[in-house]
C-alpha positions as CSV (number, residue, x, y, z in Angstrom):
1,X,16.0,-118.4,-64.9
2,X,12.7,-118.2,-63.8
3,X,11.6,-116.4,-60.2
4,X,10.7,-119.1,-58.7
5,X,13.9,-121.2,-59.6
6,X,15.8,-118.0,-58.3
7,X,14.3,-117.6,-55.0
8,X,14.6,-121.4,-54.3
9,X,18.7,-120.5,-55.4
10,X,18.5,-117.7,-53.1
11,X,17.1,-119.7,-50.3
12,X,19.9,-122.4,-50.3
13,X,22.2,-120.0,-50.8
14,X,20.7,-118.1,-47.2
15,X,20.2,-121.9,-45.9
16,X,24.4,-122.7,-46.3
17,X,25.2,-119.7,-44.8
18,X,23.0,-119.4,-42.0
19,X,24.4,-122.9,-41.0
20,X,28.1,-122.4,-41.3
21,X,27.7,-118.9,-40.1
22,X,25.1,-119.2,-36.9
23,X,24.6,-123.0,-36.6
24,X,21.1,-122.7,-37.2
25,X,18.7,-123.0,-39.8
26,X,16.8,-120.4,-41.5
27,X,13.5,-119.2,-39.6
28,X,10.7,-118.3,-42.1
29,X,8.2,-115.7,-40.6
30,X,4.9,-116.0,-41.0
31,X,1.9,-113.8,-41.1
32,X,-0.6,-116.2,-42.0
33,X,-1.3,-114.6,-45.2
34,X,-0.5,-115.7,-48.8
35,X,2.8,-114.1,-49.4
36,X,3.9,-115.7,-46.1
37,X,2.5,-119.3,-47.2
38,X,4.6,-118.8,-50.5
39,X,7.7,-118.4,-48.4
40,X,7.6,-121.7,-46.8
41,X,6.3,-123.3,-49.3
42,X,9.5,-121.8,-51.5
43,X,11.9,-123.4,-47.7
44,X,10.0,-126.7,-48.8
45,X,10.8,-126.8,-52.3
46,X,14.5,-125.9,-51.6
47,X,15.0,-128.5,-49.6
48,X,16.9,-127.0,-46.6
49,X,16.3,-127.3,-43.0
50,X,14.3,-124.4,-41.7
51,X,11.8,-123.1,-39.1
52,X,8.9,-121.1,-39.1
53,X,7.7,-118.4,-36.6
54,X,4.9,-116.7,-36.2
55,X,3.8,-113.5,-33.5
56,X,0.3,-114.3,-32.6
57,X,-1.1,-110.5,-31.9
58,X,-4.4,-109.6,-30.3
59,X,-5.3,-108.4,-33.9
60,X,-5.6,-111.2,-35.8
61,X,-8.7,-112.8,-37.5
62,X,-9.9,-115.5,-36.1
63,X,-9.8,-117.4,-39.4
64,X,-6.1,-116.5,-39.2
65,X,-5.3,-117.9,-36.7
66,X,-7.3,-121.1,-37.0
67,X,-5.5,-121.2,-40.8
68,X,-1.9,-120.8,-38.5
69,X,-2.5,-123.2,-36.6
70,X,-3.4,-125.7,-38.7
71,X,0.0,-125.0,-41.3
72,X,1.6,-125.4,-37.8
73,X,0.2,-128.6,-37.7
74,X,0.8,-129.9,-40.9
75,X,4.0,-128.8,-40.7
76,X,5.1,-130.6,-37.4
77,X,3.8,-133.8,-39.3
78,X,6.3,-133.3,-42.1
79,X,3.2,-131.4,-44.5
């Protein structure tokens, strides 16, 4: 199996037991950076319900945080 078929497994594996377990859906954390954009774009592919968070810090570049806004954007609008 390729990685990317195993993490999506792994995800709805995480996604089933998150719900049964808590009630809730995954949250997916995000940094802004690439690995982080992978990640939900890996909750997408799976198909499970899921929400993403992000800690806005004082640290940040601005172009991050005009690129997290604007996934937070395109994900409200079903991107």
């Amino acid at each position: 199996m390729d990685k990317e078929r195993m993490a999506i497994k792994r995800l709805q594996e995480a996604s089933k037991m998150s719900l049964q377990i808590y009630g809730q859906p995954l949250i997916v954390t995000t940094s802004g950076g690439k690995d982080s954009s992978v990640c939900v774009e890996l909750a997408q592919r799976a198909g499970i319900p899921f929400e993403v968070m992000h800690n806005h810090t004082t640290a940040d570049a601005p172009e991050t945080v005009y690129f997290v806004r604007s996934e937070f954007h395109r994900l409200e609008n079903g991107g």
